[in-house]
Structure formats: structure tokens, C-alpha cells
N, C-alpha and C positions, 0 to 999 in steps of 0.2 A: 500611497497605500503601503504600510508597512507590518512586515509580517516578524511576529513575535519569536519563530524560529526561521532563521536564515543560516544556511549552509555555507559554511567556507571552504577553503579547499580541503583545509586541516581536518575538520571537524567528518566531512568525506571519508577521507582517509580513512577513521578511524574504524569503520565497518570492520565486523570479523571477518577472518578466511578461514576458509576450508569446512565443507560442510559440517564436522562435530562443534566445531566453533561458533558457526551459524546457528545450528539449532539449538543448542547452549545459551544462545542470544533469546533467540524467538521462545524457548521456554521461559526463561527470566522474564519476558514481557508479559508473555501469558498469566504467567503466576503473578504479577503486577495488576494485570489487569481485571482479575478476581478480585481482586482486594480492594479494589476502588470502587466507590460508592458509581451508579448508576448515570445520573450526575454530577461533572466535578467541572470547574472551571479550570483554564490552562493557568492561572494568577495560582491557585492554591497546590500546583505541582510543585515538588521540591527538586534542584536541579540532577538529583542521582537518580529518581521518578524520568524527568527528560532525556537522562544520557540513555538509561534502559528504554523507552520508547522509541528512540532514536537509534539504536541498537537492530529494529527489529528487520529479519530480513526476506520475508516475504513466507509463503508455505512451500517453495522451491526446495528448499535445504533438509524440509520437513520431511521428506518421503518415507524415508527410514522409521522416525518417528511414530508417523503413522500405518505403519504398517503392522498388524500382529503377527507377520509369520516370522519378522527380523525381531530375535529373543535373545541377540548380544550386546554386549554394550560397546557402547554406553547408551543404546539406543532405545531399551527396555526400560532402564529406569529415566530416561527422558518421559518414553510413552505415558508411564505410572504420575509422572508430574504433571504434564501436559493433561492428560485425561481428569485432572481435579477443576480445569477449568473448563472444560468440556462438557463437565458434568453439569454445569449451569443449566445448558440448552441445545440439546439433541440438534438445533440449526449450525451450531456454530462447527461440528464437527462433520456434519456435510458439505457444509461451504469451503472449510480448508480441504476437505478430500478432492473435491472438485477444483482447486486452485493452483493444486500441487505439483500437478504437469508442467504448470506455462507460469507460475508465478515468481520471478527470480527479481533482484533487485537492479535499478538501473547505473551505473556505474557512472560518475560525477560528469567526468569528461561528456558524457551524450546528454546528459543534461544541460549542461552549458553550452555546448554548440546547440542545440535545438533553441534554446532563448536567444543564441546570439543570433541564428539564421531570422528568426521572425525578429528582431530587430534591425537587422542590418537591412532586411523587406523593407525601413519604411511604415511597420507598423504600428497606428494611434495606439494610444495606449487605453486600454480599457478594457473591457470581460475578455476571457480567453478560458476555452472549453479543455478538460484533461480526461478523457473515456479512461478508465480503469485507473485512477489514482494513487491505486493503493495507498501508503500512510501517507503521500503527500509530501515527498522529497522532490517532484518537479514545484509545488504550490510553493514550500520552503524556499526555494532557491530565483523563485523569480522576479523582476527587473522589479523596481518601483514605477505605481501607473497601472500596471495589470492586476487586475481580482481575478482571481480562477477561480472557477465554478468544479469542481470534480464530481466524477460519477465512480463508484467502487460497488459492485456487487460482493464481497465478501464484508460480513458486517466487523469482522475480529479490523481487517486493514481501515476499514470505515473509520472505526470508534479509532484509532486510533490516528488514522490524518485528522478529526475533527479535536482529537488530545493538543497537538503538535499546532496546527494551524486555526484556531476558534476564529477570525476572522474571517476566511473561507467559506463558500457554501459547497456542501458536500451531501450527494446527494448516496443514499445505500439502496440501489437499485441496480439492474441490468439497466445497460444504455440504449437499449431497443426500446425499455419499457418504459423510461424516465422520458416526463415532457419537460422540453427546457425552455425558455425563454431565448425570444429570438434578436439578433442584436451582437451577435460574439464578433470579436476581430481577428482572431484565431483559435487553433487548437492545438495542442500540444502533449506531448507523453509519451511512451514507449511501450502500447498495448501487449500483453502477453501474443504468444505466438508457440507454434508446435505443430508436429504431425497429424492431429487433431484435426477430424472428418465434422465440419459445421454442420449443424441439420437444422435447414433452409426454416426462414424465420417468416412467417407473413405467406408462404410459399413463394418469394422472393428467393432464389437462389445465387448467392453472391459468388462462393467458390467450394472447392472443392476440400482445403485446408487451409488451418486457422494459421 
């Protein structure tokens, strides 16, 4: 199985820092991702198209961004840009608002020991489940042998692990909600997390905080 973007350490590395940098990022994507047709294949991305997609780092950094009452900058005229892609579809900007708490990027290193842990297990090689995907920086980075299957509920990180990885299945659902197919040899990812009060799903109550 070989996946058309593979992470090196380098390319890692290159993430921005510090959150104006971050959103700086994530607005460039955005405003990218307006301007692309509906459907595009990963073949007809140009590679400064990939570095910007690749760039993208979650709606974590975003806070600011989204916020109307923060009216300094450089955050204001972020919002002004960002909001042209927003403007699309009244969903897209509920989803980030919702994401923005617990949505941060996972850092290379914990991606690699989580692939190296489920390989050093001993395990076959083959589907391998990732609850909250996001754009698909674990699906990038893993072993030859494994297909991951992702689930993303926010549709903005969706469309873009399906940009990034087209040979992946990626499903844009809640993962309570998605039926999957049964058969995985493992699962893998670094699900958001926060102070955040769950309300109990199914009336199944799991815990107390996400």
C-alpha cells in the first residue's frame, strides 16, 4: 500500500509555530480551499497547492480567529479572510467553532511511536481504524501493508485528509454515527481531548470528560 503523501521527519518539522503562524497557515488553506473546484483529484494538485494543505494545523490555533470580540490584529483581518470561505456554507463555520477547543495538531514524534508500538505488537498488516483523522497526518505517515480507514467529523479537515491521501477511506461523520466495517487490526490516532463535559450518547454514559 502506498500512500502518495508520506511524512518524513523533515517535512514534519516544517509545521509552523506559534499560534499567529499557525492561523496564518490555516487561513492560507482555507483560502485554497475555496478556490478549488468541488472535485479535484490529488494528480492535479500543484506541489505549493500540497505544501499549503500540508501546512494546515487544526482549528486549535484558530480561537482567536474565530472569535468576534478579539478586533486586534493580526486576528481581525485573519477573521475578514477566513470568513470568505465560510461564506460558502453556514456548516463549515459551525463545525470549526465546535473543533476549536480540542482540535490541535499531533506532533511527528507520537505519531511514529504509535505506528512503531502497533508494529512491534506483531501486527498483520491490514485495515487499521483512526477515530478523528483530521487531514490525515497519521494515514500519511503509515507503515506499508496498512490501509486506514479514517473517520473526521469536521468536513473543512475531511476534504482535506481526502486532498492529501485519495487512496484512503475517509469517512465525514461522527464516529458514534459512522457504520464501519468489521475486520480492522487495529486502531490508531490521537483523538481530541479537553475539559469538555460528554453528554452521554445512546444513554450510555462513558465518562465524565472528553
Amino acid at each position: 500500500y502506498s500512500h502518495p503523501t508520506t511524512y518524513t521527519e523533515d517535512s514534519l518539522n516544517t509545521l509552523p509555530t506559534g499560534d499567529v503562524a499557525r492561523a496564518r497557515a490555516n487561513v492560507a488553506c482555507l483560502s485554497l480551499l475555496a478556490t478549488l473546484p468541488s472535485i479535484v483529484d490529488h494528480s492535479d494538485l500543484t506541489d505549493e497547492q500540497i505544501d499549503t494543505l500540508n501546512s494546515w494545523c487544526w482549528w486549535g490555533p484558530m480561537a482567536k480567529v474565530l472569535d468576534p470580540r478579539e478586533q486586534s490584529e493580526p486576528w481581525a483581518t485573519l477573521r475578514t479572510e477566513a470568513n470568505q470561505y465560510f461564506a460558502r456554507d453556514p456548516k463549515l463555520l459551525d463545525a470549526a467553532e465546535r473543533a476549536t477547543p480540542t482540535a490541535f495538531y499531533t506532533p511527528d514524534w507520537v505519531m511514529a511511536a504509535a505506528w512503531q508500538i502497533i508494529t512491534d505488537f506483531g501486527t498483520p498488516a491490514g485495515p487499521v481504524l483512526e477515530p478523528g483523522c483530521g487531514s490525515g497526518r497519521f494515514i500519511g505517515c503509515a507503515p506499508d501493508g496498512f490501509t486506514v480507514h479514517g473517520v473526521e467529523a469536521d468536513p473543512t479537515s475531511a476534504r482535506i485528509a481526502r486532498l492529501l491521501n485519495p487512496t484512503a477511506t475517509i469517512y465525514e461523520n461522527r464516529l458514534e454515527q459512522q457504520p464501519l466495517p468489521a475486520g480492522y487490526v487495529a486502531a490508531v490516532g490521537n483523538v481530541p481531548y479537553g475539559g469538555i463535559k460528554i453528554t452521554p450518547y445512546g444513554g450510555i454514559k462513558i465518562t465524565d470528560r472528553s
